[in-house]
matplotlib code that plots the C-alpha trace (Angstrom):
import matplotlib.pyplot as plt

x = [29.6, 26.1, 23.7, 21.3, 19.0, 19.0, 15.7, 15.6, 13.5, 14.7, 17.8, 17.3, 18.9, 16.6, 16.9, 17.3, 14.5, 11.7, 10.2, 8.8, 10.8, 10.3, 10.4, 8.4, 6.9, 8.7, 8.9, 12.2, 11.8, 14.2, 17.0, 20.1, 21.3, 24.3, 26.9, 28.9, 32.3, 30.3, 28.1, 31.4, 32.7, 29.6, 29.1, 32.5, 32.3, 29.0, 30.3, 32.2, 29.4, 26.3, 23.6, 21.0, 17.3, 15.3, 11.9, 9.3, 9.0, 5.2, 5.1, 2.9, 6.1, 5.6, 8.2, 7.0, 8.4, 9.9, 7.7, 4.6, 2.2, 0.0, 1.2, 0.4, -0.8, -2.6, -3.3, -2.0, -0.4, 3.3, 3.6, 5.8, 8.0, 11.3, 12.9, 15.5, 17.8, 16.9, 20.4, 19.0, 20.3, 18.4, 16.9, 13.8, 12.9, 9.7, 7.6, 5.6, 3.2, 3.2, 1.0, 3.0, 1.2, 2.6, -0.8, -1.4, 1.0, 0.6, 2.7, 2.2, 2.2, 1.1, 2.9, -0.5, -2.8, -5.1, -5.8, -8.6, -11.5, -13.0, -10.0, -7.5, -6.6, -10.2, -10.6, -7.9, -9.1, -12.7, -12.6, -10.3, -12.8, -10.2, -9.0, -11.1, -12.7, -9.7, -7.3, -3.7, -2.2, 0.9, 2.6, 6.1, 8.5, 11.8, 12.3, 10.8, 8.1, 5.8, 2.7, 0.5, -2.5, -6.2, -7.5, -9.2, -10.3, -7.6, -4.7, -1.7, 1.3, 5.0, 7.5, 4.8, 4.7, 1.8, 2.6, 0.9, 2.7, 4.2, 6.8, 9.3, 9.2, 12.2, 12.9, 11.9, 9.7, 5.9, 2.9, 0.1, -3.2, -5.6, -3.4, -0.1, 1.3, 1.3, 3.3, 4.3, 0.4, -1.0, -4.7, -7.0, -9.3, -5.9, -3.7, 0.0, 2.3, 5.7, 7.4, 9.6, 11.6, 13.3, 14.2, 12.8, 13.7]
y = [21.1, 20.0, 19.5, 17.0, 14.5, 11.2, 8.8, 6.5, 4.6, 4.5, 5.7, 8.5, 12.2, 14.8, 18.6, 19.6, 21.8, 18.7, 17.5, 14.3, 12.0, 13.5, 9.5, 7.7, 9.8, 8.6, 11.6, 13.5, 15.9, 14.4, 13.5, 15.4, 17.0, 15.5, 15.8, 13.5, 13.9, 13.7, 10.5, 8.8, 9.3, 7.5, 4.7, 4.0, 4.0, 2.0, -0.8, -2.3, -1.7, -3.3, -1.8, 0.3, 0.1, 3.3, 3.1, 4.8, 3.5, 4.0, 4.4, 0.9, -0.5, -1.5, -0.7, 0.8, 1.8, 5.3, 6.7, 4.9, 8.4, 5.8, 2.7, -0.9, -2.3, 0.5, 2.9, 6.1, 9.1, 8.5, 11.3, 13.4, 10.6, 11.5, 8.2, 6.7, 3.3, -0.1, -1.2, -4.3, -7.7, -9.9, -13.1, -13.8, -10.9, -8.9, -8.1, -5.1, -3.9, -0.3, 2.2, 4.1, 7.0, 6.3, 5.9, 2.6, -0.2, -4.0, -6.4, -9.5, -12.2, -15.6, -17.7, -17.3, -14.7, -14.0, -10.0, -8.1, -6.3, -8.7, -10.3, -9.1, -5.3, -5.0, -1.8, -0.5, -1.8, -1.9, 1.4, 0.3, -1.1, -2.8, -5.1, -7.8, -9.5, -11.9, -10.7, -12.8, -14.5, -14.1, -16.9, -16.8, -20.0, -20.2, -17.0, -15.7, -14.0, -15.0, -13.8, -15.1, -13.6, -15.0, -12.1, -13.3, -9.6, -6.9, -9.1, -8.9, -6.6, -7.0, -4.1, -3.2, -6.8, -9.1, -12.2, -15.3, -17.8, -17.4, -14.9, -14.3, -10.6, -8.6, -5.3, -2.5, -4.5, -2.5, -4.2, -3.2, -5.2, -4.2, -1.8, -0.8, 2.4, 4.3, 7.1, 7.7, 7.7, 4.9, 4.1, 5.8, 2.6, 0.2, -0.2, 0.3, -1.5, -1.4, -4.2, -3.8, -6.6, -6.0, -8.1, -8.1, -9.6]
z = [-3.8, -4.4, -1.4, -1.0, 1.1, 0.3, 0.5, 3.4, 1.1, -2.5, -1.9, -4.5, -4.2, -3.8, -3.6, 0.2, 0.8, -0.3, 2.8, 0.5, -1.5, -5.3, -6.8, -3.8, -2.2, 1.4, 4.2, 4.5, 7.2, 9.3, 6.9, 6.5, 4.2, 2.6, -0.4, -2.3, 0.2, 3.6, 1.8, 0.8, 4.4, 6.2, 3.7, 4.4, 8.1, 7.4, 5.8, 8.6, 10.8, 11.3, 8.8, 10.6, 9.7, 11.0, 12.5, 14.4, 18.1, 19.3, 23.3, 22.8, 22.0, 18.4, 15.5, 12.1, 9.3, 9.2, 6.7, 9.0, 10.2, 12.6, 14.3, 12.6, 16.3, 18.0, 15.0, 17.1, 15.2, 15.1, 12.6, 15.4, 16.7, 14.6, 13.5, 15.1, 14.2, 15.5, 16.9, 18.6, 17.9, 15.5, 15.4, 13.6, 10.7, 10.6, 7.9, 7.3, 4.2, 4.7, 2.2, -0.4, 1.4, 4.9, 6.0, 7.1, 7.8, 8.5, 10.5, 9.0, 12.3, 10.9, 8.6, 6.3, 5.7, 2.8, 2.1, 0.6, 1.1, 3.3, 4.3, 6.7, 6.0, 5.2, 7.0, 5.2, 1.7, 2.1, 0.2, -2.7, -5.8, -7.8, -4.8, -4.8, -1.5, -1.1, -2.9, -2.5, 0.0, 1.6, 3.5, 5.1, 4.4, 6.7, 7.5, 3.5, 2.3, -0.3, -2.5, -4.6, -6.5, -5.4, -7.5, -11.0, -12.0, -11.4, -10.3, -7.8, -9.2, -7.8, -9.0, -11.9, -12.9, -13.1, -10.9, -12.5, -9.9, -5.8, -6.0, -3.1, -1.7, -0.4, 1.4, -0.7, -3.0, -4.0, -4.3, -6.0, -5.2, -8.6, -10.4, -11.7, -12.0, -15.0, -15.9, -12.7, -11.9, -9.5, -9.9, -7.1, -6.7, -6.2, -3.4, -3.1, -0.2, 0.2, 1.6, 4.5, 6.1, 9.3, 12.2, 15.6, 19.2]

ax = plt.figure().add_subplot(projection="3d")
ax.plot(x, y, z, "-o")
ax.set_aspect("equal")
plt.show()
C-alpha cells in the first residue's frame, strides 16, 4: 500500500521522504507517514472527537501556527519546537496572518487594523514594493474576519481573486497583498499570508 504524509495545511498527499509540502510549501518534518487504511482509521476516530488544531508553543507562552519558524509576539526561533495539538477549551477564536514561507506570523489583536508598508507589519513589508504604504484593512465583526483593499495600485488578492468590496476570511484562506500567483509562481515584490483561525482561552 502506498505511503504518504499528508499536509497539515492543504491537506494534500505528498511523497514521504519531502520534508516541505510539494503544493504549499508548509513544513512536514514532523508528520507521519500514513496510507489510505491507517488515514481511514484516524479520521474515523477523529470525527467523534473534538478536531485538533496543531501549533507551536514558544516558552513566552504564545501559540503560532505550525508551520510558524519565529514567534508572532517575541520573534524567537520556534523552528525546533515540534508541533503539538491545542486541546484547550475554546471561547473566543484567534486570528493569525502567517507568511507562505513560515517566516513571519501576525496575531491580529484589535478589532481594526490597517496593513502595509507603513502600517502595522511594516517591518515585515517594508521590503515588499508592490504592497503599498497602507495597504487593506482588516477588521473583526462577532467573532469574523474581514478584508478590504486600501490599495489603489497593486490591490488586495483573496484565493487568487481580486477583492473589489469586504470579503469575509476563513481558516486556510491566502492572501496576497500586491500580487497573485501565477503558474504556480508568486511575485517576489508581493506578499503572501495565510489565514489561520484558531481559538484561544
Amino acid at each position: 500500500m502506498k505511503k504518504y504524509k499528508i499536509c497539515p495545511e492543504c491537506q494534500e498527499k505528498n511523497d514521504p521522504s519531502l520534508i516541505e509540502c510539494a503544493f504549499c510549501e508548509a513544513e512536514l518534518t514532523n508528520v507521519r507517514v500514513t496510507d489510505e487504511e491507517t488515514e481511514k482509521m484516524s479520521h474515523s476516530n477523529s470525527e467523534s472527537s473534538f478536531s485538533e488544531r496543531l501549533i507551536r508553543l514558544c516558552d513566552c507562552g504564545a501559540k503560532n501556527p505550525p508551520n510558524a519558524r519565529k514567534c508572532s509576539a517575541c520573534n524567537e526561533d520556534i523552528s525546533d519546537i515540534t508541533p503539538t495539538p491545542d486541546t484547550e477549551n475554546t471561547l473566543t477564536p484567534s486570528f493569525i496572518l502567517s507568511s507562505i514561507d513560515g517566516q513571519y506570523a501576525y496575531t491580529i489583536s484589535a478589532d481594526e487594523i490597517t496593513i502595509g508598508r507603513e502600517s502595522i507589519m511594516g517591518e515585515y513589508l517594508n521590503s515588499k514594493r508592490y504592497v503599498s504604504r497602507s495597504h487593506a484593512k482588516l477588521s473583526i465583526v462577532c467573532d469574523e474576519l474581514w478584508i478590504e483593499n486600501l490599495s489603489g495600485t497593486n490591490y488586495t488578492f483573496v484565493n487568487n481573486k481580486k477583492i473589489t468590496e469586504k470579503v469575509k476570511l476563513n481558516d486556510g484562506d491566502e492572501i496576497g497583498l500586491g500580487g497573485i500567483t501565477i503558474n504556480g509562481n508568486r511575485q517576489e515584490q508581493a506578499a503572501y499570508f495565510l489565514v489561520r483561525i484558531g481559538a484561544c482561552t
